[in-house]
C-alpha positions as CSV (number, residue, x, y, z in Angstrom):
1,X,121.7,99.0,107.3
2,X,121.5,95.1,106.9
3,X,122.1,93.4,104.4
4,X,119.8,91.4,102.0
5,X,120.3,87.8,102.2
6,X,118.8,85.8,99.5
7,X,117.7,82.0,100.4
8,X,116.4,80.2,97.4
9,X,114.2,82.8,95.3
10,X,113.0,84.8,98.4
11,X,114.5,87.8,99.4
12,X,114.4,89.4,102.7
13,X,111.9,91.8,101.8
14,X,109.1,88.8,100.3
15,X,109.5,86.9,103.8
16,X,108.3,89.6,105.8
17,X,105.2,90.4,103.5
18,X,104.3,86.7,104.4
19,X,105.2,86.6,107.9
20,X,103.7,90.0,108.6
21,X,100.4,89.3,111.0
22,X,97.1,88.7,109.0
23,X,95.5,91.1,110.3
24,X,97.9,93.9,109.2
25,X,98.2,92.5,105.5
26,X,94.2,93.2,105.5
27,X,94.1,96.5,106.9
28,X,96.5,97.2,104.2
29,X,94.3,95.8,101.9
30,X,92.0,97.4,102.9
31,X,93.3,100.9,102.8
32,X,94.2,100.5,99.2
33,X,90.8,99.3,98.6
34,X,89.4,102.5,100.1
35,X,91.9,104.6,98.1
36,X,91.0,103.2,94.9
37,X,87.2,103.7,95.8
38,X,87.8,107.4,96.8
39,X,89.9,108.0,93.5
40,X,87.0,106.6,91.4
41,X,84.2,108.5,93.7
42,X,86.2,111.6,92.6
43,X,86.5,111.0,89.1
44,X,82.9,110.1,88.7
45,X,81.9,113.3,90.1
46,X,84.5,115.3,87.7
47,X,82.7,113.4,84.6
48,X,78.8,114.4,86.6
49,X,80.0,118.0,87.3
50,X,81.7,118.8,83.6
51,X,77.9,117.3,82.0
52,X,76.1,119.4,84.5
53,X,78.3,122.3,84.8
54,X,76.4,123.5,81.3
55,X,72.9,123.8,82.7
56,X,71.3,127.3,82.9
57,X,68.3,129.5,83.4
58,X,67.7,132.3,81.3
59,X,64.6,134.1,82.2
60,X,64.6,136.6,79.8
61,X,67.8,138.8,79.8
62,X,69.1,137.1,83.1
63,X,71.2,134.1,83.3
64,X,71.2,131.9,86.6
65,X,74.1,128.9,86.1
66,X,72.3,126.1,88.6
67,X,74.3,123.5,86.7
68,X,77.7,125.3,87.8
69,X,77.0,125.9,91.6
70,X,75.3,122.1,91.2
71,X,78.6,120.8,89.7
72,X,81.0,122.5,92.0
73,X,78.7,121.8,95.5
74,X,78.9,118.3,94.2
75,X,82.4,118.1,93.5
76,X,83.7,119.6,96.8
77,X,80.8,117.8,99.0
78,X,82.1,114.5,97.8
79,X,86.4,115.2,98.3
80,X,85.3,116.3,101.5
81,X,83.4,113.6,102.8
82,X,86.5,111.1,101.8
83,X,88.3,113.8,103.6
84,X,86.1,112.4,106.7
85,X,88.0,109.5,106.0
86,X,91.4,111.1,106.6
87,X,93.4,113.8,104.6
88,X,95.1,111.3,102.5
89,X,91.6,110.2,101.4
90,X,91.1,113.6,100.7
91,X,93.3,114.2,98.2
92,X,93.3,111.0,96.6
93,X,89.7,112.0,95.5
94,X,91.0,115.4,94.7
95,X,94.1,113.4,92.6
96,X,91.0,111.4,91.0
97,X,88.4,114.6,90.3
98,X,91.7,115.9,88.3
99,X,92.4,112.6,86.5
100,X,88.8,112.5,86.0
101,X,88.2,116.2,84.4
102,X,91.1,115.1,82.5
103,X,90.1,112.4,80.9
104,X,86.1,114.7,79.7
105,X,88.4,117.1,78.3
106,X,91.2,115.1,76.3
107,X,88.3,112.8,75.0
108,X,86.2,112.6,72.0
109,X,83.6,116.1,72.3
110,X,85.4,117.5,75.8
111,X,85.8,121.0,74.2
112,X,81.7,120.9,74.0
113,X,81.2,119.5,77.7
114,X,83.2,122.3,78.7
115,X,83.2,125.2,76.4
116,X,85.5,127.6,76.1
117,X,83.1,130.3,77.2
118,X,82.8,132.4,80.6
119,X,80.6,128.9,82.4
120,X,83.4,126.4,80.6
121,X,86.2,128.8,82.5
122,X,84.5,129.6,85.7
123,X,83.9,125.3,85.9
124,X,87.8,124.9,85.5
125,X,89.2,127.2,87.6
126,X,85.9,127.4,90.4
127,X,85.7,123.7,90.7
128,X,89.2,122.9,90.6
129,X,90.2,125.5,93.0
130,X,87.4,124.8,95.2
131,X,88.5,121.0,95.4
132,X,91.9,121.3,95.7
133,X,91.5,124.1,98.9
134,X,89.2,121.3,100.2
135,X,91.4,118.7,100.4
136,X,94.0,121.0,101.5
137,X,91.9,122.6,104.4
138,X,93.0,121.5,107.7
139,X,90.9,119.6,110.1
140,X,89.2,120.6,113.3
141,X,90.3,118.5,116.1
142,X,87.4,117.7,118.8
């Protein structure tokens, strides 16, 4: 293990931020940039699918949820095309859908975007389980 030395106000650590290569500073730049994209992608899909999640037909006696097979299509098409991306990017936007469904139901009229009914239940538990196996899922290698 070395030691840290300190010269004036810069420690060890600080100097070889700035004298890593340019190029590496903006790939990592980069990837956080992507991260941060891929988190909000997800929760923006979370706050879509909750809102659409509700949306039925009811021809007569017969019930057809479109909204919940929309919602949860939508939710798992978009963790795994960040999961194209890599499987880090993958779960990120699983980690943001979460935050995302989250933040619908501990905000002001969550409990009416998703009900506590059998289509508010099946959204939880469908789409979550279905995003989280999808970010999970391994790869194919070509």
């Amino acid at each position: 293990m070395t030691p840290v030395v300190q010269v004036g106000h810069q420690s060890a650590e600080a100097r070889s931020w700035a004298s890593e290569s340019p190029a590496r500073r903006q790939h990592l730049i980069a990837a956080g940039v992507v991260a941060l994209v891929v988190a909000l992608l997800g929760a923006m899909s979370a706050v879509f699918a909750a809102v659409v999640s509700r949306h039925a037909w009811r021809p007569d006696e017969l019930m057809l949820p479109w909204g919940l097979v929309l919602s949860v299509a939508g939710s798992v098409s978009v963790v795994f095309a960040a999961r194209s991306l890599g499987k880090a990017q993958g779960f990120i936007a699983a980690a943001g859908w979460i935050l995302g469904l989250l933040l619908v139901l501990g905000g002001r009229g969550g409990d009416i975007v998703v009900a506590g009914d059998l289509l508010g239940y099946a959204f939880l538990l469908g789409a979550t389980g279905t995003v989280l196996v999808t970010a999970g899922w391994p790869q194919r290698r070509a």
